[in-house]
C-alpha positions as CSV (number, residue, x, y, z in Angstrom):
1,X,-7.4,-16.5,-75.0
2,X,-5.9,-19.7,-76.4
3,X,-8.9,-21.5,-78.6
4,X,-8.3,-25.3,-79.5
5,X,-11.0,-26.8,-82.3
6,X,-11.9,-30.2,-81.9
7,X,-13.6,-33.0,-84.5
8,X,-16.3,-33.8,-81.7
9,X,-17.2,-34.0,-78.5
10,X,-14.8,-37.0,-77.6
11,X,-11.7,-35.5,-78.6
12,X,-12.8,-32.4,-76.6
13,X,-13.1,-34.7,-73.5
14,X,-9.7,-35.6,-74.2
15,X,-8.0,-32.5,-75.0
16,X,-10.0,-31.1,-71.7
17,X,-8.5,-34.2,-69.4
18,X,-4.8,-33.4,-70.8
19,X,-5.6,-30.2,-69.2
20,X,-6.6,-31.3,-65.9
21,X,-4.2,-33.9,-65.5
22,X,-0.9,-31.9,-66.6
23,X,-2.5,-29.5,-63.8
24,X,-2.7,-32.6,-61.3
25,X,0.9,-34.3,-62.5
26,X,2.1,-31.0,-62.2
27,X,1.0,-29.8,-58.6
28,X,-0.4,-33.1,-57.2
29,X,-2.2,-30.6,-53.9
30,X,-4.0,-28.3,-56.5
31,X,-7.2,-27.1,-55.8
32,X,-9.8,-28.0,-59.2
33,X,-13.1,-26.1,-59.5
34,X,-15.4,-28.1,-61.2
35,X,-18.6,-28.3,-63.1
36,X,-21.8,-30.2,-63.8
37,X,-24.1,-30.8,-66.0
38,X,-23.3,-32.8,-69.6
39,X,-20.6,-30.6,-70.9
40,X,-17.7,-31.9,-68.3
41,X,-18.9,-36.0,-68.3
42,X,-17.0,-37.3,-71.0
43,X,-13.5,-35.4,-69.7
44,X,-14.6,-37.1,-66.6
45,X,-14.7,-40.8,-67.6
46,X,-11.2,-39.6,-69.8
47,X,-10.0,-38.9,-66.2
48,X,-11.3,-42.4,-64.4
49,X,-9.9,-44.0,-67.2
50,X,-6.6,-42.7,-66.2
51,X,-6.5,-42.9,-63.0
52,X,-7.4,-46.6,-63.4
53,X,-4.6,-47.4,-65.7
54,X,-2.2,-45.9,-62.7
55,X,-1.4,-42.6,-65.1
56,X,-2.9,-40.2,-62.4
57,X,-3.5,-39.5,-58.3
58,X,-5.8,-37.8,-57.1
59,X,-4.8,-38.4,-53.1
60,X,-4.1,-35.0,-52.5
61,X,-6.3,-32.7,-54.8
62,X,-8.9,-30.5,-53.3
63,X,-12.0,-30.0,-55.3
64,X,-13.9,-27.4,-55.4
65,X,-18.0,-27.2,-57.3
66,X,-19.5,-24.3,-58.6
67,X,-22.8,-24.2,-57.3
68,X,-25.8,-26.8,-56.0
69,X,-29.2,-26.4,-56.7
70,X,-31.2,-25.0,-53.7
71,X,-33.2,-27.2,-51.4
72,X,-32.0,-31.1,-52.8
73,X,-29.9,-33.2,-50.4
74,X,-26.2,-34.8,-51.3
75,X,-28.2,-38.1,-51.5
76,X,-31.0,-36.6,-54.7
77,X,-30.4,-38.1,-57.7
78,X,-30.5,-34.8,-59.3
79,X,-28.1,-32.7,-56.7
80,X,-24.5,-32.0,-58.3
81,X,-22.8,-33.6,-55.2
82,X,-24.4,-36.5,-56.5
83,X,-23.7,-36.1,-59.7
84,X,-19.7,-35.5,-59.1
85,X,-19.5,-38.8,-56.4
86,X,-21.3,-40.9,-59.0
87,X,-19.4,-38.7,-62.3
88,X,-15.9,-38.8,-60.8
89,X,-15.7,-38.7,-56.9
90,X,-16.4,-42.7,-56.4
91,X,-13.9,-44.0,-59.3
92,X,-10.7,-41.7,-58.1
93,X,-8.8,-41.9,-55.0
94,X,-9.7,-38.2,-54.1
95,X,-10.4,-37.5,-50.2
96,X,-13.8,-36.8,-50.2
97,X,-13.5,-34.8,-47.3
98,X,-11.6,-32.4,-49.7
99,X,-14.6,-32.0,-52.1
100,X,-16.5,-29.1,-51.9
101,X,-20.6,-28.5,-52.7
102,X,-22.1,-25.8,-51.8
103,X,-25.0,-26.9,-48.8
104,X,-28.3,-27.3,-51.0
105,X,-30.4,-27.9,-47.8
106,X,-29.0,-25.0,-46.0
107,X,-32.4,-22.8,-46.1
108,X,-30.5,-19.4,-45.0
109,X,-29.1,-18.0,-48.1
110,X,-26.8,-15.7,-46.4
111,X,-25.2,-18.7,-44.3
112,X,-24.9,-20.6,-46.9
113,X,-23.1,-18.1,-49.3
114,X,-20.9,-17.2,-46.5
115,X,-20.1,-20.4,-45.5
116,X,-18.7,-21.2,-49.1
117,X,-17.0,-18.3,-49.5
118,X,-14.7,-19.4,-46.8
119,X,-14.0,-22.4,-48.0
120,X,-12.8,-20.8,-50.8
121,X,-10.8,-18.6,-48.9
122,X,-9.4,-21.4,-46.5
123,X,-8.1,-23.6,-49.9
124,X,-6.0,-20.9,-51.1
125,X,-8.1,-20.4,-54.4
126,X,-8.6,-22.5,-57.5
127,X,-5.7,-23.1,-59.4
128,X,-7.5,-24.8,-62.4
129,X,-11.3,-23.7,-63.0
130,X,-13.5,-25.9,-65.6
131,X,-16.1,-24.0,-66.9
132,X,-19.5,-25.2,-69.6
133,X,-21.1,-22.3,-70.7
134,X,-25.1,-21.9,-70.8
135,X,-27.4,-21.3,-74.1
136,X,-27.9,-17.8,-72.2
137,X,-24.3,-17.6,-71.4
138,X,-24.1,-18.2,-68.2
139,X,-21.0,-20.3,-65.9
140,X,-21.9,-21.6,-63.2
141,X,-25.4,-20.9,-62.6
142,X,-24.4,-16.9,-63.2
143,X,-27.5,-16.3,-65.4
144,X,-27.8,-12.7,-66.8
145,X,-28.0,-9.4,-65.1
146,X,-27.6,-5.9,-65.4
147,X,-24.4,-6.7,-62.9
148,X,-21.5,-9.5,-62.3
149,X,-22.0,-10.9,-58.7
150,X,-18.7,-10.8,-56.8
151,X,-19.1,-13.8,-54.4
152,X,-21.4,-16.8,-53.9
153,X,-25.0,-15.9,-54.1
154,X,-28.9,-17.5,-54.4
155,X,-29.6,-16.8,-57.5
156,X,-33.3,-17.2,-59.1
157,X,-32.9,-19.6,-62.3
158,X,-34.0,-18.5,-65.8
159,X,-37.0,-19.7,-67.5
160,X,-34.5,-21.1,-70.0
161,X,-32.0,-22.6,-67.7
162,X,-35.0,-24.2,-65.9
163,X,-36.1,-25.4,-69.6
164,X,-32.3,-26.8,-70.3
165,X,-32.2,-28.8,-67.3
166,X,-35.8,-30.0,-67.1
167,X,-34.5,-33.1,-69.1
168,X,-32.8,-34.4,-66.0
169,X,-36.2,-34.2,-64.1
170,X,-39.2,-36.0,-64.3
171,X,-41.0,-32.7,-65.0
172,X,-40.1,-29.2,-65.4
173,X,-42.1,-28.3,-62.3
174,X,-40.1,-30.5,-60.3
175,X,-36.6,-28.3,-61.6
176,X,-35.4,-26.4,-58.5
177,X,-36.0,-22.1,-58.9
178,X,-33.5,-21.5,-57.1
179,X,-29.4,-22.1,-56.8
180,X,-26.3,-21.3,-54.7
181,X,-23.5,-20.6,-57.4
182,X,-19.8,-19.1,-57.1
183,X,-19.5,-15.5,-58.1
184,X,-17.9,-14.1,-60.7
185,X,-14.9,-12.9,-58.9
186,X,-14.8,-16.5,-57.2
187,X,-14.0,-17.6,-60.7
188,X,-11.7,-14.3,-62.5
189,X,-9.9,-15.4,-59.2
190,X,-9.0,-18.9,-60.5
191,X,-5.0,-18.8,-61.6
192,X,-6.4,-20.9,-65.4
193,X,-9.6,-21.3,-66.6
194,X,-10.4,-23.8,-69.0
195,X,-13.9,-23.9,-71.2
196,X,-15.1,-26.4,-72.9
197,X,-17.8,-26.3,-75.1
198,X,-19.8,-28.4,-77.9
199,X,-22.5,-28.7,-80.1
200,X,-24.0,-26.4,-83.1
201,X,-26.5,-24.9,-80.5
202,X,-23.8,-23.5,-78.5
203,X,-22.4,-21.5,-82.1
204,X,-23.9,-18.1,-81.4
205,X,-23.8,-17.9,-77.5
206,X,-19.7,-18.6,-78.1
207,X,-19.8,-16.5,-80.9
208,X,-21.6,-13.9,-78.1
209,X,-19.4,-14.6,-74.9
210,X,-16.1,-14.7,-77.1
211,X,-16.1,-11.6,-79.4
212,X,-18.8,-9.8,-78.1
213,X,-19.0,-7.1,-76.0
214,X,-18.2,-7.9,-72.5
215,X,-21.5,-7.8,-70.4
216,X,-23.4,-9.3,-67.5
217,X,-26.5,-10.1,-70.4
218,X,-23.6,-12.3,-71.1
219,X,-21.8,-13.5,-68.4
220,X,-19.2,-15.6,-69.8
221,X,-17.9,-12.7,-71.7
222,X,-16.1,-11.4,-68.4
223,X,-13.5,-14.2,-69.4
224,X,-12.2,-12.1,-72.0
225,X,-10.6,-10.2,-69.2
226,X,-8.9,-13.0,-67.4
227,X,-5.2,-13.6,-68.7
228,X,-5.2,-17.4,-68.6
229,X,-8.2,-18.9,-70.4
230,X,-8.1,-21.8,-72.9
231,X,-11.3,-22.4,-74.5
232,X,-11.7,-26.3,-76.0
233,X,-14.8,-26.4,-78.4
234,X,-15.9,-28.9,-81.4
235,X,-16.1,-27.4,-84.8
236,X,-20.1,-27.3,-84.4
237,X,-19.6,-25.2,-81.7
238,X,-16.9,-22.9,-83.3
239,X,-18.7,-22.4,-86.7
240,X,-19.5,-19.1,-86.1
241,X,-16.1,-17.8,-84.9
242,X,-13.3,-17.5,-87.7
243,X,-9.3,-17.9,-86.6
Protein backbone atom coordinates (compact mmCIF):
# COMPACT_ATOMS: atom_id res chain seq x y z
CA UNK A 1 0.00 0.00 0.00
CA UNK A 2 1.49 3.32 -1.10
CA UNK A 3 0.40 6.01 1.78
CA UNK A 4 0.81 9.79 0.73
CA UNK A 5 0.48 12.47 3.91
CA UNK A 6 -0.99 15.61 3.08
CA UNK A 7 -1.02 19.35 5.03
CA UNK A 8 -4.98 19.38 4.69
CA UNK A 9 -7.82 18.55 3.09
CA UNK A 10 -7.14 20.75 -0.12
CA UNK A 11 -3.88 19.38 -1.00
CA UNK A 12 -5.50 15.89 -0.65
CA UNK A 13 -8.13 16.99 -3.20
CA UNK A 14 -5.27 17.65 -5.35
CA UNK A 15 -3.01 14.96 -4.86
CA UNK A 16 -6.44 12.63 -5.29
CA UNK A 17 -7.27 14.55 -8.87
CA UNK A 18 -3.49 13.94 -10.13
CA UNK A 19 -4.63 10.47 -9.60
CA UNK A 20 -7.77 10.47 -11.55
CA UNK A 21 -6.60 12.43 -14.23
CA UNK A 22 -3.14 10.59 -15.01
CA UNK A 23 -5.76 7.56 -15.10
CA UNK A 24 -8.08 9.65 -17.63
CA UNK A 25 -4.92 11.17 -19.78
CA UNK A 26 -3.60 7.92 -19.69
CA UNK A 27 -6.58 5.66 -21.00
CA UNK A 28 -9.11 8.42 -22.08
CA UNK A 29 -12.17 5.05 -22.26
CA UNK A 30 -11.45 4.05 -18.63
CA UNK A 31 -14.03 3.06 -16.51
CA UNK A 32 -13.94 5.37 -12.75
CA UNK A 33 -15.86 4.00 -9.78
CA UNK A 34 -16.80 6.71 -7.83
CA UNK A 35 -17.93 7.94 -4.44
CA UNK A 36 -20.16 10.29 -2.53
CA UNK A 37 -20.49 11.90 0.30
CA UNK A 38 -17.89 14.95 1.53
CA UNK A 39 -14.70 13.07 1.30
CA UNK A 40 -14.44 13.03 -2.79
CA UNK A 41 -16.01 17.00 -3.37
CA UNK A 42 -13.03 18.94 -3.19
CA UNK A 43 -11.05 16.30 -5.76
CA UNK A 44 -14.14 16.88 -7.70
CA UNK A 45 -14.12 20.73 -8.20
CA UNK A 46 -9.92 20.05 -8.64
CA UNK A 47 -11.28 17.93 -11.57
CA UNK A 48 -14.03 20.70 -13.07
CA UNK A 49 -11.35 23.08 -12.65
CA UNK A 50 -9.36 21.16 -15.09
CA UNK A 51 -11.45 20.18 -17.38
CA UNK A 52 -12.42 23.84 -17.68
CA UNK A 53 -9.00 25.15 -18.32
CA UNK A 54 -8.93 22.42 -21.40
CA UNK A 55 -6.20 20.06 -19.28
CA UNK A 56 -8.74 17.08 -19.29
CA UNK A 57 -11.76 14.99 -21.40
CA UNK A 58 -13.91 13.31 -20.14
CA UNK A 59 -15.84 12.34 -23.67
CA UNK A 60 -15.23 8.90 -23.47
CA UNK A 61 -15.00 7.80 -19.64
CA UNK A 62 -17.50 5.56 -18.20
CA UNK A 63 -18.43 6.11 -14.60
CA UNK A 64 -19.34 3.85 -12.50
CA UNK A 65 -21.10 4.85 -8.42
CA UNK A 66 -20.88 2.77 -5.56
CA UNK A 67 -24.20 2.56 -4.16
CA UNK A 68 -27.63 4.82 -3.94
CA UNK A 69 -29.72 5.02 -1.06
CA UNK A 70 -32.90 2.96 -1.33
CA UNK A 71 -36.22 4.38 -2.24
CA UNK A 72 -35.04 8.36 -3.36
CA UNK A 73 -35.35 9.26 -7.10
CA UNK A 74 -32.35 10.64 -9.43
CA UNK A 75 -34.27 14.01 -9.12
CA UNK A 76 -33.95 14.05 -4.68
CA UNK A 77 -31.77 16.44 -3.51
CA UNK A 78 -30.33 13.93 -1.27
CA UNK A 79 -29.87 10.78 -3.94
CA UNK A 80 -26.05 10.36 -5.05
CA UNK A 81 -27.11 10.50 -8.72
CA UNK A 82 -27.82 13.84 -7.72
CA UNK A 83 -25.21 14.52 -5.97
CA UNK A 84 -22.58 13.31 -8.76
CA UNK A 85 -24.66 15.40 -11.83
CA UNK A 86 -24.68 18.54 -9.55
CA UNK A 87 -20.77 17.41 -7.89
CA UNK A 88 -19.14 16.59 -11.31
CA UNK A 89 -21.54 15.15 -14.02
CA UNK A 90 -23.03 18.70 -15.14
CA UNK A 91 -19.52 20.71 -15.36
CA UNK A 92 -17.55 17.74 -17.51
CA UNK A 93 -18.14 16.71 -20.91
CA UNK A 94 -18.88 12.99 -19.67
CA UNK A 95 -21.83 11.10 -21.61
CA UNK A 96 -24.24 10.78 -19.11
CA UNK A 97 -25.49 7.90 -20.59
CA UNK A 98 -22.20 6.25 -19.45
CA UNK A 99 -22.76 7.08 -15.74
CA UNK A 100 -23.86 4.53 -13.59
CA UNK A 101 -26.24 4.65 -10.17
CA UNK A 102 -27.50 2.04 -8.93
CA UNK A 103 -31.85 2.28 -9.34
CA UNK A 104 -32.86 3.82 -5.78
CA UNK A 105 -36.62 3.47 -6.82
CA UNK A 106 -36.27 -0.02 -7.93
CA UNK A 107 -38.35 -1.64 -4.85
CA UNK A 108 -37.16 -5.36 -5.73
CA UNK A 109 -33.86 -5.80 -4.19
CA UNK A 110 -32.86 -8.72 -6.03
CA UNK A 111 -33.55 -6.94 -9.54
CA UNK A 112 -31.90 -4.23 -8.60
CA UNK A 113 -28.63 -5.87 -7.37
CA UNK A 114 -28.69 -8.01 -10.45
CA UNK A 115 -29.23 -5.48 -12.65
CA UNK A 116 -26.02 -3.62 -11.42
CA UNK A 117 -23.97 -6.34 -11.34
CA UNK A 118 -24.23 -6.52 -15.08
CA UNK A 119 -23.43 -3.35 -15.69
CA UNK A 120 -20.43 -3.94 -14.10
CA UNK A 121 -19.88 -6.88 -15.90
CA UNK A 122 -20.85 -5.28 -19.47
CA UNK A 123 -18.08 -2.25 -18.72
CA UNK A 124 -15.29 -4.49 -18.39
CA UNK A 125 -14.56 -3.59 -14.61
CA UNK A 126 -13.24 -0.45 -12.97
CA UNK A 127 -9.94 0.40 -13.80
CA UNK A 128 -9.65 3.27 -11.19
CA UNK A 129 -11.90 2.89 -7.82
CA UNK A 130 -12.15 6.06 -5.43
CA UNK A 131 -12.97 5.04 -2.14
CA UNK A 132 -13.82 7.42 1.54
CA UNK A 133 -13.90 5.29 4.28
CA UNK A 134 -16.66 5.45 7.10
CA UNK A 135 -16.20 6.27 11.05
CA UNK A 136 -17.21 2.39 11.25
CA UNK A 137 -15.00 1.55 8.41
CA UNK A 138 -17.06 0.99 5.96
CA UNK A 139 -16.62 1.80 1.72
CA UNK A 140 -19.25 2.12 -0.02
CA UNK A 141 -22.15 1.66 2.18
CA UNK A 142 -20.33 -1.98 3.17
CA UNK A 143 -21.09 -1.49 6.92
CA UNK A 144 -19.80 -4.28 9.34
CA UNK A 145 -20.58 -7.90 9.35
CA UNK A 146 -19.51 -11.15 10.47
CA UNK A 147 -18.89 -11.56 6.36
CA UNK A 148 -17.59 -9.53 3.18
CA UNK A 149 -20.49 -9.38 0.60
CA UNK A 150 -19.31 -10.52 -2.82
CA UNK A 151 -21.68 -8.57 -5.13
CA UNK A 152 -24.19 -5.69 -4.98
CA UNK A 153 -26.56 -6.06 -2.14
CA UNK A 154 -29.48 -4.05 0.12
CA UNK A 155 -27.90 -3.55 2.93
CA UNK A 156 -29.69 -2.21 6.28
CA UNK A 157 -27.68 1.12 7.38
CA UNK A 158 -26.04 1.45 10.78
CA UNK A 159 -27.37 3.47 13.54
CA UNK A 160 -24.02 5.39 13.08
CA UNK A 161 -23.94 5.71 9.35
CA UNK A 162 -27.65 6.88 9.66
CA UNK A 163 -26.16 9.42 12.44
CA UNK A 164 -23.19 10.53 9.95
CA UNK A 165 -25.39 11.38 7.22
CA UNK A 166 -28.31 12.84 9.07
CA UNK A 167 -26.59 16.29 8.56
CA UNK A 168 -27.52 16.21 4.90
CA UNK A 169 -31.31 15.64 5.95
CA UNK A 170 -33.70 17.77 7.46
CA UNK A 171 -34.00 15.12 10.19
CA UNK A 172 -32.52 11.90 11.11
CA UNK A 173 -35.82 10.15 10.59
CA UNK A 174 -36.01 11.33 7.19
CA UNK A 175 -32.25 9.37 6.42
CA UNK A 176 -33.08 6.43 4.26
CA UNK A 177 -32.54 2.62 6.32
CA UNK A 178 -31.76 1.14 3.64
CA UNK A 179 -29.05 1.14 0.56
CA UNK A 180 -27.99 -0.70 -2.70
CA UNK A 181 -24.03 -0.70 -2.47
CA UNK A 182 -21.25 -2.55 -4.62
CA UNK A 183 -19.81 -5.57 -2.98
CA UNK A 184 -16.73 -6.18 -1.81
CA UNK A 185 -15.44 -8.27 -4.58
CA UNK A 186 -17.07 -5.50 -7.09
CA UNK A 187 -14.40 -3.37 -5.55
CA UNK A 188 -10.96 -6.05 -4.78
CA UNK A 189 -11.94 -6.39 -8.57
CA UNK A 190 -11.01 -2.78 -9.46
CA UNK A 191 -7.33 -2.84 -11.31
CA UNK A 192 -6.20 0.56 -8.57
CA UNK A 193 -7.87 1.68 -5.77
CA UNK A 194 -7.35 4.99 -4.48
CA UNK A 195 -8.45 6.20 -0.68
CA UNK A 196 -8.65 9.28 0.42
CA UNK A 197 -9.24 10.26 3.74
CA UNK A 198 -9.18 13.41 6.20
CA UNK A 199 -9.83 14.70 9.39
CA UNK A 200 -8.61 13.78 13.16
CA UNK A 201 -11.93 11.81 13.60
CA UNK A 202 -10.95 9.46 10.95
CA UNK A 203 -7.27 8.74 13.03
CA UNK A 204 -8.36 5.50 14.70
CA UNK A 205 -10.71 3.86 12.06
CA UNK A 206 -7.41 4.35 9.59
CA UNK A 207 -5.34 3.37 12.21
CA UNK A 208 -8.00 0.13 12.37
CA UNK A 209 -8.66 -0.54 8.50
CA UNK A 210 -4.78 -0.08 7.74
CA UNK A 211 -2.72 -2.10 10.35
CA UNK A 212 -5.31 -3.97 11.82
CA UNK A 213 -6.45 -7.17 11.45
CA UNK A 214 -8.20 -7.74 8.30
CA UNK A 215 -12.03 -8.26 9.16
CA UNK A 216 -15.54 -7.68 8.01
CA UNK A 217 -16.10 -5.60 11.66
CA UNK A 218 -13.85 -3.61 9.56
CA UNK A 219 -14.50 -3.65 6.12
CA UNK A 220 -11.98 -1.38 4.66
CA UNK A 221 -9.29 -3.58 5.94
CA UNK A 222 -9.93 -6.20 3.04
CA UNK A 223 -7.83 -3.45 1.07
CA UNK A 224 -4.74 -4.68 2.65
CA UNK A 225 -5.15 -7.59 0.29
CA UNK A 226 -5.50 -5.74 -2.92
CA UNK A 227 -2.04 -5.17 -4.74
CA UNK A 228 -2.68 -1.67 -6.02
CA UNK A 229 -3.98 0.72 -3.33
CA UNK A 230 -2.74 4.21 -2.65
CA UNK A 231 -4.11 5.67 0.31
CA UNK A 232 -4.14 9.91 0.25
CA UNK A 233 -4.91 11.12 3.93
CA UNK A 234 -4.11 14.69 5.79
CA UNK A 235 -1.81 14.45 8.76
CA UNK A 236 -4.98 14.71 11.15
CA UNK A 237 -6.07 11.77 9.72
CA UNK A 238 -2.62 9.85 9.71
CA UNK A 239 -1.66 10.83 13.41
CA UNK A 240 -2.11 7.60 14.58
CA UNK A 241 -0.24 5.62 11.96
CA UNK A 242 3.77 5.94 12.09
CA UNK A 243 6.00 5.55 8.59
Amino acid sequence: MNIIKTDDYNRMSCMAANYIAAQVTLKPNCVLGLATGSSPVGTYQELIRRYQAGDLDFSKVTSINLDEYKGLSPENDQSYRYFMNTNLFDHINIDKKCTYVPDGLEDNAEKACADYDAVIERCGGIDLQLLGLGNNGHIGFNEPDTIFPKQTHCVDLTTSTIEANARFFDSMDKVPKQAYTMGIQSIMMAKRILVIVSGEGKAQIVKDAFTGPVTPQVPASILQMHPDVTLIADKEALSLLSF
